[in-house]
C-alpha positions in Angstrom: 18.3 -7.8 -13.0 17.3 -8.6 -16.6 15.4 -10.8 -18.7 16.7 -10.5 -22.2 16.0 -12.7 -25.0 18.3 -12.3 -28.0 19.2 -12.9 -31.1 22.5 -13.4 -32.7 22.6 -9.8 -33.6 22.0 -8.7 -29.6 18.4 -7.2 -30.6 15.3 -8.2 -28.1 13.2 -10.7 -30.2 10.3 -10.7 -27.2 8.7 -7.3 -26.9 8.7 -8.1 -22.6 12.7 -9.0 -22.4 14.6 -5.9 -20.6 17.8 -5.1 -19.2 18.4 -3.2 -15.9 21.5 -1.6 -16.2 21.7 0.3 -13.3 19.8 1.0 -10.1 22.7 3.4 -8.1 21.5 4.3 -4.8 23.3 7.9 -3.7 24.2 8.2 -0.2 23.0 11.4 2.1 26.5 12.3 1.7 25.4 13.9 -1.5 28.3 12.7 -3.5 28.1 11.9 -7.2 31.3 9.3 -6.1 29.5 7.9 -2.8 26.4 5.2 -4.4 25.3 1.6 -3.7 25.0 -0.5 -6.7 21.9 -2.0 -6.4 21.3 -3.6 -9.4 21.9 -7.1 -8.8 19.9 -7.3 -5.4 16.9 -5.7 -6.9 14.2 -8.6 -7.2 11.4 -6.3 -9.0 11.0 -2.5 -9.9 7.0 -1.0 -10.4 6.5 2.2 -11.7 3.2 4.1 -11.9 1.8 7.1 -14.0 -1.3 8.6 -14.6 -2.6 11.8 -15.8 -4.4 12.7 -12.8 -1.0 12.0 -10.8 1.5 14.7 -10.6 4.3 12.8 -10.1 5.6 9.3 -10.8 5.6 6.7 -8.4 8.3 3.7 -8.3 8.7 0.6 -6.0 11.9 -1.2 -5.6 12.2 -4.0 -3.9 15.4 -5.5 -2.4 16.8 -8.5 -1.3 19.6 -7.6 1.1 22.4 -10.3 2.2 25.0 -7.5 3.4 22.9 -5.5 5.7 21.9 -2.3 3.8 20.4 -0.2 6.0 22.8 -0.4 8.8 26.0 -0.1 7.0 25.0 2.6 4.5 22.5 4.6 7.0 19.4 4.7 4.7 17.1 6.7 5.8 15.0 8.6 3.1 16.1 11.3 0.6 18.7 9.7 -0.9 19.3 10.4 -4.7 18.3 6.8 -6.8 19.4 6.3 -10.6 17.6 4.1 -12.4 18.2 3.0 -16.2 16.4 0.1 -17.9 16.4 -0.8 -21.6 16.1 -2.8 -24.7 17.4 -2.8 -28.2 14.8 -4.2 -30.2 14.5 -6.5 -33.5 11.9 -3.8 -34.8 13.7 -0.7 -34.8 17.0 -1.7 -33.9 17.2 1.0 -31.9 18.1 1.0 -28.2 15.4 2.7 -25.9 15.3 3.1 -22.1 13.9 5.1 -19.5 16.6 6.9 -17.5 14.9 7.6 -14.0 16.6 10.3 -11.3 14.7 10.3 -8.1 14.7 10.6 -4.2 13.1 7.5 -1.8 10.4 8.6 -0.2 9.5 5.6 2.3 11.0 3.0 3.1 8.8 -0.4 4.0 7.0 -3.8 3.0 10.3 -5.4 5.8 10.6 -8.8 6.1 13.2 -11.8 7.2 11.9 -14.7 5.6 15.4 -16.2 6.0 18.4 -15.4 8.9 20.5 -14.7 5.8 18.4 -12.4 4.3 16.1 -9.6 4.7 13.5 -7.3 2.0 12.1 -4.3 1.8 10.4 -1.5 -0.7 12.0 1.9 -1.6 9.3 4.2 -2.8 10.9 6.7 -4.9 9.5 9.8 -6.7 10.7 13.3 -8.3 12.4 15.8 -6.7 10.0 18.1 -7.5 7.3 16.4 -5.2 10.2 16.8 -2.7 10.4 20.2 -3.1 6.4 20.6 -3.0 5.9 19.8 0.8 9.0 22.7 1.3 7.1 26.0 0.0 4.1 27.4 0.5 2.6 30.0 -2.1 1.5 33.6 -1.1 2.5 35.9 -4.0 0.4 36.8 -6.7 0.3 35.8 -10.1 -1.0 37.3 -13.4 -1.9 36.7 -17.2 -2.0 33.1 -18.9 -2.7 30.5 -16.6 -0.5 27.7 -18.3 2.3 30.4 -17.6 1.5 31.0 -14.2 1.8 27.3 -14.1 5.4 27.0 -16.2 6.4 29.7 -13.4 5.5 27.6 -10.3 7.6 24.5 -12.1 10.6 26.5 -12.4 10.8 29.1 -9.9 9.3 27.0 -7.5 9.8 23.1 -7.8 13.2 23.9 -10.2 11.8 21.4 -12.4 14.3 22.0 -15.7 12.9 24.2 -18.3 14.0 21.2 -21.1 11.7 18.6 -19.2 8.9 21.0 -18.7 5.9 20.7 -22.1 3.5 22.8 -20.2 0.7 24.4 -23.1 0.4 28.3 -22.4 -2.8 28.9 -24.6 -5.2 28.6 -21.3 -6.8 31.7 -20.6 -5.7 34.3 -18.4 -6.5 35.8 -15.1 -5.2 37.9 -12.2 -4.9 36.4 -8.5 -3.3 35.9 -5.2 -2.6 32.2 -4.2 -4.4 31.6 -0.8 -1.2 29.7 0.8 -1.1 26.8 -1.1 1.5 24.2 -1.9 3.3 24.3 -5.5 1.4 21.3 -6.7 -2.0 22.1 -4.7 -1.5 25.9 -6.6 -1.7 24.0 -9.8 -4.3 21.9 -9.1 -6.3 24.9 -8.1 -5.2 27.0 -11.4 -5.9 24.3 -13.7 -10.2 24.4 -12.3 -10.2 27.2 -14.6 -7.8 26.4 -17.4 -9.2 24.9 -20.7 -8.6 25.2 -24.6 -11.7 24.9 -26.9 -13.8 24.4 -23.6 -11.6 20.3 -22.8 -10.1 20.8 -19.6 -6.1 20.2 -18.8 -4.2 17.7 -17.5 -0.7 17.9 -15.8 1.2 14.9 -15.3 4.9 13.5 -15.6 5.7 10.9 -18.1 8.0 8.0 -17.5 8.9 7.4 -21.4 10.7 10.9 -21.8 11.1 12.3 -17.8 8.6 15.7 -19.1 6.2 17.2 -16.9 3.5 18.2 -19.0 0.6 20.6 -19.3 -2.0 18.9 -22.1 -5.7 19.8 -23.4 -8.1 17.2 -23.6 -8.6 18.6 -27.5 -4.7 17.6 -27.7 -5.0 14.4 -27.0 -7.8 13.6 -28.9 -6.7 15.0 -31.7 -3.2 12.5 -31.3 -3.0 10.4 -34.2 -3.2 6.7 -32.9 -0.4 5.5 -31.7 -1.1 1.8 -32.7 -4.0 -0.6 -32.9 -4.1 -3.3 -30.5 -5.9 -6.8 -30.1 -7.3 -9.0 -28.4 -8.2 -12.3 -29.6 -7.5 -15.7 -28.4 -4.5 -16.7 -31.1 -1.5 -15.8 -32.9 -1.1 -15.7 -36.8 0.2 -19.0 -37.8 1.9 -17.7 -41.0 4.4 -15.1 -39.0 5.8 -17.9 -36.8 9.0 -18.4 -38.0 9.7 -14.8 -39.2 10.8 -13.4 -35.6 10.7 -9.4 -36.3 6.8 -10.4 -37.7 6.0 -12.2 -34.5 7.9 -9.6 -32.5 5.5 -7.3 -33.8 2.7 -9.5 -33.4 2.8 -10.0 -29.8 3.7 -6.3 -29.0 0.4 -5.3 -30.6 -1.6 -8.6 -28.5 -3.6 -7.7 -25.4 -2.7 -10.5 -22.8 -5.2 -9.7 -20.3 -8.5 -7.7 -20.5 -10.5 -6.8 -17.3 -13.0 -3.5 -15.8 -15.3 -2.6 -13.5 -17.3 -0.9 -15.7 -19.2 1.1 -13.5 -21.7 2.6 -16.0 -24.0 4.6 -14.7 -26.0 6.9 -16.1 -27.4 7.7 -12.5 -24.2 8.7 -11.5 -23.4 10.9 -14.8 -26.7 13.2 -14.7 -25.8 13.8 -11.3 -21.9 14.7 -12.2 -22.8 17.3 -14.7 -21.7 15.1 -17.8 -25.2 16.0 -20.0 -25.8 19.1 -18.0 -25.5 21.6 -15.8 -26.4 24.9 -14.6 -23.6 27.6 -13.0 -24.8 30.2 -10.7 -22.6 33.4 -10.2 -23.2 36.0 -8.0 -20.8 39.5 -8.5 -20.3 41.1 -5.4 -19.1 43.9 -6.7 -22.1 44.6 -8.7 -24.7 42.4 -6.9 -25.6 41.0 -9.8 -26.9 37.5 -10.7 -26.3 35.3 -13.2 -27.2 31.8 -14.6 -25.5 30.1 -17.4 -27.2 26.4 -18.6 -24.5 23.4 -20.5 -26.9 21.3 -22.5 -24.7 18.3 -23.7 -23.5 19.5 -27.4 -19.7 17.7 -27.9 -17.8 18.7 -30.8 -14.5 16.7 -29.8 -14.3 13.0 -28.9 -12.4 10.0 -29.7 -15.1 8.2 -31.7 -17.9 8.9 -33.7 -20.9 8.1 -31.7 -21.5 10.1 -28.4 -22.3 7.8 -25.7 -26.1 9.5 -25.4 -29.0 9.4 -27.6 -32.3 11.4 -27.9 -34.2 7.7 -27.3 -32.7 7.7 -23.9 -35.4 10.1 -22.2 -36.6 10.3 -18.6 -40.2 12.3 -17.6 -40.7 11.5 -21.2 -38.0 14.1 -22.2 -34.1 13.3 -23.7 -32.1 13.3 -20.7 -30.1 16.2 -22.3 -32.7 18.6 -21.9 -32.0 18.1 -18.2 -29.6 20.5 -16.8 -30.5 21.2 -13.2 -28.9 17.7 -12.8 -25.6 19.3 -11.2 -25.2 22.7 -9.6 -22.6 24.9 -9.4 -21.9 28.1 -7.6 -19.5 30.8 -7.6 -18.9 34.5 -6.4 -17.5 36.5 -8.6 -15.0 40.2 -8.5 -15.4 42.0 -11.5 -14.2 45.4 -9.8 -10.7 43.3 -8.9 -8.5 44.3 -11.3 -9.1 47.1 -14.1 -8.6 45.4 -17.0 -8.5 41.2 -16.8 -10.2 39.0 -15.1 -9.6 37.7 -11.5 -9.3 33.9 -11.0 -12.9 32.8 -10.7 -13.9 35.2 -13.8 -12.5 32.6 -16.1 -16.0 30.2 -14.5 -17.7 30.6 -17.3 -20.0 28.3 -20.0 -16.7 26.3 -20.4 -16.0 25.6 -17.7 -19.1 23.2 -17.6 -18.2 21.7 -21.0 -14.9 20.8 -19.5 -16.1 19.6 -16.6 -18.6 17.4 -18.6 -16.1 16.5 -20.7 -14.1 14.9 -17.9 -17.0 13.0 -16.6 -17.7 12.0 -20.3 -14.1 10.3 -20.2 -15.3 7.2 -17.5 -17.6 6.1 -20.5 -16.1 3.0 -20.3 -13.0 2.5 -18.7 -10.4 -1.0 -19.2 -7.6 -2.6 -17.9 -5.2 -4.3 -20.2 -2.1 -6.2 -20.1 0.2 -5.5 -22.9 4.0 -6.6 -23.6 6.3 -3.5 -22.3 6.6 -0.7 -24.8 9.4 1.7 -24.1 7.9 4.2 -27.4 4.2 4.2 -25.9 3.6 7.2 -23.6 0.8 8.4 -21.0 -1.7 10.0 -22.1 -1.1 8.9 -25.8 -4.4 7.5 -28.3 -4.1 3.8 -28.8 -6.8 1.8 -31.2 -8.4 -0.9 -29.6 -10.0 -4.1 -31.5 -12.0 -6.5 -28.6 -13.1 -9.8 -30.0 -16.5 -10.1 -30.0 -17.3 -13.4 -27.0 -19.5 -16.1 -28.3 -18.6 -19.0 -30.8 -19.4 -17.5 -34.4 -16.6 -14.5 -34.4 -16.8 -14.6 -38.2 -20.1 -12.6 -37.9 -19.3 -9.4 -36.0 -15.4 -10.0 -35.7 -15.1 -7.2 -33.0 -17.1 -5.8 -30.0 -18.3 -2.8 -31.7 -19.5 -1.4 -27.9 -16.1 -2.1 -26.3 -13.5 -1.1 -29.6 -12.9 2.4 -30.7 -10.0 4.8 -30.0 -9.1 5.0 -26.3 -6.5 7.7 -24.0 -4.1 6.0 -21.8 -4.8 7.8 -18.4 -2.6 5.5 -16.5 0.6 3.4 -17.3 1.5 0.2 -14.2 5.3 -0.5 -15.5 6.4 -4.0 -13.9 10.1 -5.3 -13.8 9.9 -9.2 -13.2 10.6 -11.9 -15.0 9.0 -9.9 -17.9 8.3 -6.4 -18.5 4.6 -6.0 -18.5 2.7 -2.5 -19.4 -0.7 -2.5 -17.5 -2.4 0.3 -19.1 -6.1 2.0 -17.9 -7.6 3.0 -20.9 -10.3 5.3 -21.1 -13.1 6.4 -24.3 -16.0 9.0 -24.2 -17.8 7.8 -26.7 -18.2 4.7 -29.5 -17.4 3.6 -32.8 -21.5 2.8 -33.8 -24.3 4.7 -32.6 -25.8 3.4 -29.7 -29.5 3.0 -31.4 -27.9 0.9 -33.7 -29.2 -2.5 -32.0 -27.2 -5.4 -33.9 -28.6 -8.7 -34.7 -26.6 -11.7 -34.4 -27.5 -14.6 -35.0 -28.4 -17.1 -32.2 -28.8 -14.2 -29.5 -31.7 -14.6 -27.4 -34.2 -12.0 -27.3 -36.1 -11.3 -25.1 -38.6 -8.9 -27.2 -40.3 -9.7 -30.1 
């Protein structure tokens, strides 16, 4: 399976071409000799990360002419090697991802023809595997990005070299309430932030890590690149193919959202205020602690709320009764740290507002397949403005800016295709900035 468009020197001169070199399916009689080559009946292969996914997901799907299942017993937990890549005009470098996992269902079966049947392998990491085989009693101490390196180790026997889990989290003293590996981590990182952004832990299909990353990390990324969307290519780097290569790697193809902004929604989710309520039951004491939106890290310049925007004839950041939250606390637990929920604290409502501050605006794009652009990497984003005179305002100031990639759709077809979700908490102009342009309606005078 391939789709490789070369030049005389054997270097990609479309950024979408590929190569599948292998697709080895392992059979359950665990040996390294024993594998189906699958490579040349696989008709498509998607593959999905996101940081609030712990594991990556892949699709393959098969068009079988020799009888598959029956003759090789597939059933589920077989081993699958995947490797796909491209050596570029750009670099000139080969790249590829280089995928071990396990199938996890098998389905989507269908005989369109006597001669020939489909189906879908869904395949992920062993590690998820190895999630559903342990539950977690024992207790746990100290940082909690350690406690969480620990549970990918000991537990999941994810590799120390493909773990890039950040230990500077906060610490705290516990016992996990019988929880599943991943479900432990979930539940540790509530309570685990750096500079008050909150974590996220995700696997990456670009380099096969597992990672633990702040909020303030990936903010504070360099830009990866600066991609556009506009409705044409540059005449004058036609005929120089590395120039065009370049060209349409950096082009948005497609451009699409849901929006769904709503600053209903993000008074009641905490995101300009809040209000925790502890109660110590070792002391019987209570306690309230108030967020008032104040954001010291974003992606752009402008915050994505203004003193202007009031309700009962106050700023809506004055409001923080909007979301409530409410904890009991142990001081007397341990002697000398703090148990788990004594990490709740002040940041943890920043955190938690910066989190809902991330859906600011959310979009889909369509870009050619980049095997150097990574989840949960900064990208630059320049929108065309719509309308006829783009010579004006050459860019939609409210939809540009600096944007995290929170989820990565890799598709293997005829092309490879990136569908990124890109996400922004904030803008590149101030939102009292009201521009003019010229033949706009308006409708106040």
């Amino acid at each position: 399976m391939a789709n490789t468009t070369n030049s005389e020197l054997t270097h990609a001169i479309r950024p979408n071409s590929y190569t599948v070199e292998k697709v080895h399916l392992f059979t359950n009689l665990n040996s390294d000799e024993q594998f189906i080559d699958l490579t040349f009946v696989t008709q498509s292969i998607i593959i999905t990360e996101g940081i609030s996914q712990m594991g990556i997901d892949l699709q393959l799907t098969i068009g079988d002419a020799l009888g598959l299942l029956e003759g090789f017993k597939i059933m589920g937990n077989e081993k699958v090697l995947i490797l796909i890549s491209r050596t570029d005009i750009e670099s000139g470098e080969k790249k590829q991802y280089e995928l071990n996992l396990r199938i996890a269902n098998i389905g989507s079966y269908s005989r369109m023809k006597n001669t020939l049947q489909t189906f879908v392998l869904t395949c992920v990491s062993d590690y998820v595997y190895h999630n559903n085989l342990i539950t977690l009693t024992n207790s746990f101490e100290g940082s909690v990005g350690a406690s969480i390196k620990n549970i990918c180790e000991t537990q999941l026997k994810i590799n120390s070299d493909d773990l890039e889990i950040n230990t500077e989290t906060g610490n705290a003293n516990g016992v996990y309430p019988r929880l599943k590996p991943l479900s432990a981590i979930k539940w540790l990182m509530v309570n685990a932030t750096e500079n008050k952004t909150p974590f996220f832990f995700y696997q990456r299909v670009a380099d096969n890590k597992v990672v633990l990353e702040s909020y303030k990390n990936m903010v504070e990324k360099e830009s990866f690149d600066t991609y556009s969307y506009f409705p044409y290519f540059s005449q004058k780097v036609s005929v120089d193919l590395k120039a065009r290569y370049i060209e349409e790697r950096k082009k948005i193809t497609a451009l699409s959202s849901d929006l769904d902004i709503s600053q209903l929604k993000s008074i009641a989710d905490g995101a300009y205020g809040s209000t925790l309520h502890t109660v110590d039951i070792a002391t019987k004491e209570y306690d309230k602690v108030e967020f008032k939106y104040k954001r010291d890290i974003k992606l752009n310049d402008n915050d994505s709320l203004s003193d202007n925007m009031k309700l009962m004839d106050r700023p809506i950041k004055e409001f923080a009764q909007g979301k409530n939250i409410f904890v009991s606390l142990n001081s007397l637990a341990f002697d000398d740290q703090d148990n788990y929920s004594g990490l709740v604290g002040q940041g943890y409502l920043e955190a938690q507002s910066y989190i809902k501050n991330l859906n600011t605006v959310t979009l889909d794009i369509n870009i050619a397949g980049d095997f150097s652009l990574k989840l949960g990497d900064k990208i630059t984003v320049n929108i065309n403005r719509p309308g006829s005179d783009s010579n004006e305002i050459a860019f939609d100031q409210y939809l540009s800016g600096d944007y995290i990639i929170t989820k990565i759709q890799h598709e293997f077809r005829k092309k490879y295709v990136m569908k990124l979700t890109i996400q922004k908490d904030s803008f590149i102009e101030s939102i009292d900035d009201i521009i003019e342009i010229k033949d706009r309606p308006k409708v106040v005078v």
